[in-house]
C-alpha positions in Angstrom: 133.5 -121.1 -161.0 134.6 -118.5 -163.5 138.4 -117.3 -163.6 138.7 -113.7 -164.8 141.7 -112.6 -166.2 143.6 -109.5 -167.2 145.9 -110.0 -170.6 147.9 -107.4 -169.5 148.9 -109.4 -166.4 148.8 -112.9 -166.7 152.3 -113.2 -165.9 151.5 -111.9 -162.7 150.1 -114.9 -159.8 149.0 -112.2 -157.3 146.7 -110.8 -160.0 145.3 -114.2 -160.7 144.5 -115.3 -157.3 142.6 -112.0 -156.7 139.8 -112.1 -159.4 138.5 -115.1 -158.4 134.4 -114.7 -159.1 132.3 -117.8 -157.6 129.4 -118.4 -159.7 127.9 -119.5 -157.0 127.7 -119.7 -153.4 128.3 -123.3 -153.0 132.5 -123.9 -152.7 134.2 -125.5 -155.5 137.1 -125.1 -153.7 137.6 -125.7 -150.1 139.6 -123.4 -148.2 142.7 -126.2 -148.0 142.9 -126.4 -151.3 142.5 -122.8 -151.9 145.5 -122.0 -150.0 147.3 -124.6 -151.7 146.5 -123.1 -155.2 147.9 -120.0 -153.6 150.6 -121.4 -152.1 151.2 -122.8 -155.9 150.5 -119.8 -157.8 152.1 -117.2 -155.4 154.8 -118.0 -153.5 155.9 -117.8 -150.3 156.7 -113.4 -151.2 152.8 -113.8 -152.3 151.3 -115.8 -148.9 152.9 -113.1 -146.6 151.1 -110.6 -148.8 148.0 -112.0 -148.8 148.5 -112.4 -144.9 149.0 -108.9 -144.5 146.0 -108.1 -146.8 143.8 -110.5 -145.0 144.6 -109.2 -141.6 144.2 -105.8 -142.4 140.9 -106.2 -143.5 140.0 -108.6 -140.7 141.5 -105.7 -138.1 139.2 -102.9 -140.3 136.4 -105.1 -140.2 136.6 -105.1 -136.6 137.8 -101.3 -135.9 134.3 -100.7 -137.8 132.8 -102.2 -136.0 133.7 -101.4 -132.3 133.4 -97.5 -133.0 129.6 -98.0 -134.7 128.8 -99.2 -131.2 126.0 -97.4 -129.7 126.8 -96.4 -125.6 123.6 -96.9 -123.5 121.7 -94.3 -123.3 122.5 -92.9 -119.6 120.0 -91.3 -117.2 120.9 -87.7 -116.2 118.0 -87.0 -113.1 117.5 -83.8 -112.1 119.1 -82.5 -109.3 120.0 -79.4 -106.8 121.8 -77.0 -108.3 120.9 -74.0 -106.3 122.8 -72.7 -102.5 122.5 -74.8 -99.8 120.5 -78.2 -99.5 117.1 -78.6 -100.9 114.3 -77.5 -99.5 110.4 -76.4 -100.4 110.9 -73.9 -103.2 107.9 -71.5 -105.0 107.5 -73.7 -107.9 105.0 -71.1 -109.5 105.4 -69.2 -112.2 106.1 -65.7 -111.7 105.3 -62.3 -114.2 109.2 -60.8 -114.5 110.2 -57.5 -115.6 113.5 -55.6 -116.4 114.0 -53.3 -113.8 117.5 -52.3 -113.4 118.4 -49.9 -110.4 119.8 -46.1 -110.6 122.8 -47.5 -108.3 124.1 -50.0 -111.4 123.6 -47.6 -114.0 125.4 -44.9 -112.5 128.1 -47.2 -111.3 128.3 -48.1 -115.1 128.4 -44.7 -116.4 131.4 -43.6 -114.0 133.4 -46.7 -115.3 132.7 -45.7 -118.3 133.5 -42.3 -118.0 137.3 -43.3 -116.1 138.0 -45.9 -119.3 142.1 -44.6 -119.0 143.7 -44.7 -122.1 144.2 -48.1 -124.5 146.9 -49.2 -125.8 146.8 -47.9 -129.6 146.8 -50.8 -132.2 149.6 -51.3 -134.6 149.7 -49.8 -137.6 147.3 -51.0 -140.3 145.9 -53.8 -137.9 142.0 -53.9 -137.9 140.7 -56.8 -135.7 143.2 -59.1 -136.4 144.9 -58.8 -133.1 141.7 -58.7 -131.1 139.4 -55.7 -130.7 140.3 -52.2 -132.2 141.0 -50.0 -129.3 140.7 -47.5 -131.4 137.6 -48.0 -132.7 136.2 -49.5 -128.8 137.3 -46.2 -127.1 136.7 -43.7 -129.7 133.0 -45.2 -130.7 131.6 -48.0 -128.7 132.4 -46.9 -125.8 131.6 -42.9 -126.5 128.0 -43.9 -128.0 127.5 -46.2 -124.8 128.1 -43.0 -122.8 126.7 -40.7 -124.6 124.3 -42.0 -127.2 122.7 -45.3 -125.7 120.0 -45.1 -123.7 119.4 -48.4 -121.2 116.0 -46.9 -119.9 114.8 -46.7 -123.9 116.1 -50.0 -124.4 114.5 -51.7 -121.4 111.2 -50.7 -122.2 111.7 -52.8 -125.8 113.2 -55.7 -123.8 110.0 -55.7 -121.4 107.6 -55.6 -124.5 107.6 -59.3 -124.8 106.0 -61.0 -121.9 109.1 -62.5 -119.6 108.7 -64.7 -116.4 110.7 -67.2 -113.9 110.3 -70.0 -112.1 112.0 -72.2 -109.8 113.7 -75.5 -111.3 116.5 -77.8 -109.8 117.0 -74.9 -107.3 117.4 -72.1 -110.0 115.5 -69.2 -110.5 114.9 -69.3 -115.0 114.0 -66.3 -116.7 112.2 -67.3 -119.9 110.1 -65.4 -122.7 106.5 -66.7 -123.3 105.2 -65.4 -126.6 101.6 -66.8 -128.0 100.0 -66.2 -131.1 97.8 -63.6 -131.7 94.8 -64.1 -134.1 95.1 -67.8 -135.0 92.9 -68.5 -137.8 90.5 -71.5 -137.3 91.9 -74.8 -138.3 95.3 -74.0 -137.0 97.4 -75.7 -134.7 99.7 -74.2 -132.3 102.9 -75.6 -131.9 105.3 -74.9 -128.6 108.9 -74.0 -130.1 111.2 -73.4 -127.6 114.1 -71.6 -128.8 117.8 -71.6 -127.1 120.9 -69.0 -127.4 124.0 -69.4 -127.1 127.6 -68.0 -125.6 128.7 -64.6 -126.1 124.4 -64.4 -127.0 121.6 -63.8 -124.7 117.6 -63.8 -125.7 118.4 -60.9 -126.9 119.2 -62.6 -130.1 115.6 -63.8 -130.5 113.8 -60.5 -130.3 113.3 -59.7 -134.1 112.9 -63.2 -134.8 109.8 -64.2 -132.5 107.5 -61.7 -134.9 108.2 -64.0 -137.7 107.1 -67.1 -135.5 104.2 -66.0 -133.8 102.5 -64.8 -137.0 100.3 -67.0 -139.0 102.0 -67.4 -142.3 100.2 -68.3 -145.9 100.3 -72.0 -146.9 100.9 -73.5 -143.1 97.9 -74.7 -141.3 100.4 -74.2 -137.9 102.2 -71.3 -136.2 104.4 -71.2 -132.8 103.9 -70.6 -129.4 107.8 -69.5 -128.6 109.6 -69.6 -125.4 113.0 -68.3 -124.8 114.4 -68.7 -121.5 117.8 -67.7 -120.5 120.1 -70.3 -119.8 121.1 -71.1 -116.0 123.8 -68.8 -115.8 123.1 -66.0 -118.5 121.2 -62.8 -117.9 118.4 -63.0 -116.1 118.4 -66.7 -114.7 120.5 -67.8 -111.5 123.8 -69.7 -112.0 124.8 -72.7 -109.9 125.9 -72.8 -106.6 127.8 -75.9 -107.0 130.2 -77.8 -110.0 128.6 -80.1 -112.6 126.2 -77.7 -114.3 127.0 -78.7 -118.1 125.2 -79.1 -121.2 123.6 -82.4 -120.6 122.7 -81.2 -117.2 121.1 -77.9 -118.8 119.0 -79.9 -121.0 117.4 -81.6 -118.2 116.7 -78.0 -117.0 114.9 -76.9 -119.9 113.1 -80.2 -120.5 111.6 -80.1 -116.9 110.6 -75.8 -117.8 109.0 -76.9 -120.6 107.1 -79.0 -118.6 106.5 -76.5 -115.9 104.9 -74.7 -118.7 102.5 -77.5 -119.7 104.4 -78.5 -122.6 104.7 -82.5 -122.4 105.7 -81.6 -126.3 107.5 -79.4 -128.3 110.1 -78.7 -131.2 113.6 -77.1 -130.0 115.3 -74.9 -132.0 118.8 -73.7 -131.0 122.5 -72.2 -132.2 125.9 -72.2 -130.5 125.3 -73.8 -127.0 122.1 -73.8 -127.4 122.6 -76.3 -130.5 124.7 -78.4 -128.2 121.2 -78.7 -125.5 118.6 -79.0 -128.3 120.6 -81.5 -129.6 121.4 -83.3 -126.1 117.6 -82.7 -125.5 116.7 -85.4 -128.8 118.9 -87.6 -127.0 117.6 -87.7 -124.0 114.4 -86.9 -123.4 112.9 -88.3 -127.6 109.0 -89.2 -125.9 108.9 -84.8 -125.3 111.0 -83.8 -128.5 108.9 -83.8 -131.8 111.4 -81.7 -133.6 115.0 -80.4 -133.6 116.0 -77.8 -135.6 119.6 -76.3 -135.3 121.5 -73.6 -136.9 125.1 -75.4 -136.1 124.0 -78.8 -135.7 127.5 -81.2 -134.8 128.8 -84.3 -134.5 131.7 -85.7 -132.6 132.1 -89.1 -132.2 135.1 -91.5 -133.6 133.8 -92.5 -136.0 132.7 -89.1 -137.8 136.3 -88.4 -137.0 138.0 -91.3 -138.3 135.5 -90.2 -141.5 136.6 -86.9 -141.8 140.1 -87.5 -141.8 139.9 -89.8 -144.4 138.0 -87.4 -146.8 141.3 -85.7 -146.6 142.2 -88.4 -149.2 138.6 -88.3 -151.3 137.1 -85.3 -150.1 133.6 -86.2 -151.7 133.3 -89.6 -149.8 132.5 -87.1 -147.0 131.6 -84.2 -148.4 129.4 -82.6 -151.9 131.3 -81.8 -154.4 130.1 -77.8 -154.2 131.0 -77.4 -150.6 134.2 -79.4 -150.4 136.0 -76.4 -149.5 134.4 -75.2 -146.7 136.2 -78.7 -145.2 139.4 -79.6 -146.7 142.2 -78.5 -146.9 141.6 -80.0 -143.4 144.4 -78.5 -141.7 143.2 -75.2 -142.8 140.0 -75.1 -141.2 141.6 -76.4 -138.3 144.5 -73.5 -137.9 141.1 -71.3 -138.1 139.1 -72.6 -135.4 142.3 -72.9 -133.5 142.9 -69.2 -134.5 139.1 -68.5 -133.1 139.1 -70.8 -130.0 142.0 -68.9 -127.1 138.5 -67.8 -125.5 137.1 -71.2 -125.1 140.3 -72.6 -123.5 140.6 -70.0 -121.0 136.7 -70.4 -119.9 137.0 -74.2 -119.7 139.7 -74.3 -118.1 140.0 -70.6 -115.7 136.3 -69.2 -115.9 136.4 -67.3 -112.7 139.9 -65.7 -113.4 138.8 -64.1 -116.9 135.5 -63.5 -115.0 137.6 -61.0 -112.3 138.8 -58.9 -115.5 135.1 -59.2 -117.5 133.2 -58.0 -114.2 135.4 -54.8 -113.2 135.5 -53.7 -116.6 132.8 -52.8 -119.2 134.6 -51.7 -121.7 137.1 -54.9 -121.5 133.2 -56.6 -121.6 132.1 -54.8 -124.6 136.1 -55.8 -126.1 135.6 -59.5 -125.5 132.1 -60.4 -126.6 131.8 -58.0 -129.5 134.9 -59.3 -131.1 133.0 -62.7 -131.6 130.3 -60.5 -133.2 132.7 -59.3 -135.5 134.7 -62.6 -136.7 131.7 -64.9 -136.5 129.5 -63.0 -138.6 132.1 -62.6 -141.3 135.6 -63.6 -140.9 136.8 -61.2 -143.8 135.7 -58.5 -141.2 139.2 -59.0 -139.2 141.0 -56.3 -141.4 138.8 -54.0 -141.1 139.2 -51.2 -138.2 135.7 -51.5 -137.1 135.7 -55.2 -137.7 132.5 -54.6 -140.0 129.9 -54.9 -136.7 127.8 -52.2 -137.9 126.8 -54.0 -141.3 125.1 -56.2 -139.9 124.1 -55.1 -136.3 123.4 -51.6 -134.9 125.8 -50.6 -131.8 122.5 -50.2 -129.9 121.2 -54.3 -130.5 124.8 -55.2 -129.6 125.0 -53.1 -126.6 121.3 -54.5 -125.4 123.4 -57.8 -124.9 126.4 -56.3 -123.0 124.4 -54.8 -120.8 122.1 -58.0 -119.9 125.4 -59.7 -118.8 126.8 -56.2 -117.6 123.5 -55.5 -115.0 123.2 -59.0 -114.3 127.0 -59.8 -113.5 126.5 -63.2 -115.2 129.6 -62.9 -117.6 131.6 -65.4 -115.5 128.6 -67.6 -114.6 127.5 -67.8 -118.7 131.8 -68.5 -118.9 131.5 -71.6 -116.8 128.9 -73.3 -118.5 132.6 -74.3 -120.7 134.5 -75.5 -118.1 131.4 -77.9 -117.1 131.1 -79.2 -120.0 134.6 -80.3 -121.5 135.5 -82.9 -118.5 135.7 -86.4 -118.5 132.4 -86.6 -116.7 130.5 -85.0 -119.5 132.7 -86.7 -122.3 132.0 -90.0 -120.4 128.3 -90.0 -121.1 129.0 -90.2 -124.5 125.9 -88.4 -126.2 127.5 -87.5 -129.4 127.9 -91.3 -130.2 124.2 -91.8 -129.4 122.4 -91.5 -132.4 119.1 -89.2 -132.3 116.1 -90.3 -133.5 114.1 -87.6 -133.3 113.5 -85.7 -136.6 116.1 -83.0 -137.4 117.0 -80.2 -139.3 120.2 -78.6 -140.2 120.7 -75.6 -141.6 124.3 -73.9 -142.9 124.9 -70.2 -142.9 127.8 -69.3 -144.9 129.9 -67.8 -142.7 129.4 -70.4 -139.6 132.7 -71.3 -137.5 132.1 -75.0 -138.8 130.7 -76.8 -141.1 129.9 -80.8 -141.1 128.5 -82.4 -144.5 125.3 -84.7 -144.6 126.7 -87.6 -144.7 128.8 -86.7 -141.6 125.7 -85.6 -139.4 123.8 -88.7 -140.3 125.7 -90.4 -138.1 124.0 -88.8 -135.3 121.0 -87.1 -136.5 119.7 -90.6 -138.2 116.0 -88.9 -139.2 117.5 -86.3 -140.8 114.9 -84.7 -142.8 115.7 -81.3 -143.8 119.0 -80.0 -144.3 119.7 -76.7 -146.0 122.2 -74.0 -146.9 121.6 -70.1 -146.1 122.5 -67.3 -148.8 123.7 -65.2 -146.1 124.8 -65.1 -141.9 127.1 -66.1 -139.8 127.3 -67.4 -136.1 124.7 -65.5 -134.6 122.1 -66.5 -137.5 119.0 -65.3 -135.4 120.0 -62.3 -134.6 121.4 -61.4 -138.1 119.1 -62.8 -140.3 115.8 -63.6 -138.6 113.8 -63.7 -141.8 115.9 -66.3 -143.2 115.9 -68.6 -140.0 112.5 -68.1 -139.4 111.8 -69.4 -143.2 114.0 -72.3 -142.8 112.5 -73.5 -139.7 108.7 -73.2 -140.8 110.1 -75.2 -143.7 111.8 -77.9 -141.5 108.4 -78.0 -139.5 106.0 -78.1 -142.4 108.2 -81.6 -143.7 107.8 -82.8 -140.1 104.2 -82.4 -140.0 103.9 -84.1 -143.7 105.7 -87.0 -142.3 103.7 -87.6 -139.0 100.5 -87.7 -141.0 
């Protein structure tokens, strides 16, 4: 046994006891007579110190431990979701197209039209206190009357081909692109491709070019489908409670298989991170790939880790992006700042639904202000909250009006209030950890973001994870080329490894 001791504090018996180094592993001294040369050498100050010590790191050890548990992996079977009880459905697949009566565009043009006058903002306020009235009634809502034409627009919205089916009772609308031209040697790949809340497939329209077009170097290119989530534009909501995000990835695991697609990659942002990601989980025999634009993690222990990198910041963090996560609190007063919306739809859906439904402009108010702060929060002061340097007010009015001609705003708002409940929280799918091989990617200017080392703990084949030069929240939709890139990237390295 070798005794190690500091000159500086050889007076001190605490200091002593604690650098003892066994040469070996076989006990010189038995643990008796170990606490008796502490008793000796410490004191009774130093026992009850050692106690504490001792019992703290017992109590840790065990902490750890209990939240690295894994929670079983439950089984979420597909059920009825549509009116009624269940009965013989049409379970073929049916060609869809945009059609939208006379009746709800002239409704929509005399609401319009009677928009009485807003409430001026205050003085020098841009977005800061919500959507510019100024700026809604005096542009967006003039060009939507005067400038915008739906019939234009729906023609470009039909160009991709679009179909539904029945599943679990709901009628989903989904986009079917193939490749066109496939070069010999070249393998096809299913990519199914998921929005988000305030988003629609709209997002996905300049995108799905860059996917379905053989690119130079990759011996593979995608065969995309974007369906709209149970509840959002085209595709029915639920007739009865429980419809949340592990339920909606059920859904879209049994389309894909309507399809014929017993395999695929999911790609996904927003809520439509939260299903790809629930989709791993679950379903891992179907799921070859995930690749998400906001991937997250939520369990305790990624909590309990991200609270302590409040006191070492690069234990959870790099060292170049520790301040998109600490100050912790401010990030927090932020997303707090951000998140009034998501309490009121998880919690009163239907009510905010009344006000959403009756009123386009209050419709065009409440979703493009996301479209404004989540692409680039800097964009609050501004009077026109800076939507036009990224988007055009036509793309952003082709998504109002799929929840405006569909009357799905409150339906697409309940997917919240389905979700966060003790039901959903009590299947515990953020402590599972996915297999599946995943990607992450980080666009500067997304609501969150969650280091490596934090997503590892659910996404434990992590192999790819990447920062964007540029976008926000709606990455698809802003910066197609970019996503596009990152996920043929993610795909080559998953190919490379399943070889």
């Amino acid at each position: 046994m070798y005794v190690l001791v500091n000159r500086t504090s050889q007076c001190n018996p605490m200091s002593q006891a604690y650098i003892l180094l066994y040469k070996n592993s076989n006990w010189q001294i038995g643990k008796y007579k170990f606490y008796n040369y502490l008793s000796l050498r410490m004191g009774a100050l130093g026992r009850y110190g050692f106690f504490i010590v001792s019992t703290l790191g017992l109590f840790s050890a065990i902490f750890w431990t209990y939240i690295s548990q894994v929670p079983p992996l439950p089984e979420i079977k597909p059920q009825w979701w549509g009116p009624g009880q269940p009965r013989a459905v049409d379970r073929s697949i049916r060609p869809f197209k945009i059609n939208v009566s006379d009746e709800v565009l002239d409704d929509l043009q005399d609401r319009l039209e009677l928009l009485t006058t807003l409430t001026p903002p205050l003085e020098g306020i841009g977005f800061q206190y919500g959507f510019n009235t100024k700026y809604l009634q005096e542009e967006v809502v003039e060009y939507w009357k005067t400038k915008y034409n739906w019939r234009e627009q729906e023609r470009f919205l039909n160009k991709f081909p679009q179909f539904k089916t029945c599943v679990d009772g709901l009628d989903i609308h989904f986009i079917h692109v193939k490749p066109i031209s496939v070069p010999e040697g070249t393998e096809v790949l299913p990519l199914l491709l998921l929005h988000g809340w305030p988003g629609s497939v709209r997002e996905f329209y300049e995108i799905i070019p860059h996917l379905v077009k053989p690119q130079a170097g990759y011996n593979f290119v995608f065969e995309v489908i974007v369906p709209s989530l149970p509840g959002y534009g085209f595709s029915d909501g639920a007739a009865k409670p429980g419809l949340g995000a592990a339920q909606i990835a059920v859904i879209m695991k049994n389309l894909m298989e309507r399809i014929g697609m017993q395999k695929f990659i999911v790609q996904g942002g927003d809520w439509g991170a939260v299903i790809a990601s629930n989709m791993a989980t679950l379903f891992p025999e179907n799921v070859k790939g995930l690749h998400s634009n906001a991937c997250f993690v939520q369990s305790l222990k990624s909590t309990i880790k991200l609270f302590l990198g409040s006191l070492w910041p690069t234990f959870v963090v790099e060292k170049d992006y520790v301040d998109k996560v600490y100050p912790l609190w401010e990030h927090f007063q932020f997303l707090l700042e951000e998140s009034g919306y998501l309490h009121l739809q998880a919690t009163k859906p239907d009510t905010i639904g009344v006000a959403l439904r009756d009123s386009p402009a209050g419709l065009a108010a409440y979703i493009l202000e996301k479209f404004s702060t989540w692409t680039n929060p800097a964009w609050k002061s501004s009077s026109d909250g800076g939507l036009t340097k990224k988007f055009s007010l036509t793309k952003l009015l082709d998504n109002i009006m799929i929840y405006w001609v569909t009357g799905s705003i409150t339906t697409s708002a309940r997917l919240y209030s389905e979700t966060f409940t003790k039901a959903q929280m009590a299947l515990e799918l953020d402590s599972i950890p996915t297999a599946v091989p995943s990607g992450c990617t980080n666009a500067p200017n997304e609501l969150m973001y969650l280091s490596e080392s934090l997503l590892r703990d659910k996404y434990v084949n992590l192999i790819h994870f990447s920062h964007m030069k540029a976008g926000g929240h709606f990455l698809a939709f802003e910066e197609p080329q970019l996503l596009a890139d990152d996920i043929w990237q993610f795909v080559k390295k998953l190919r490379n490894i399943a070889k």
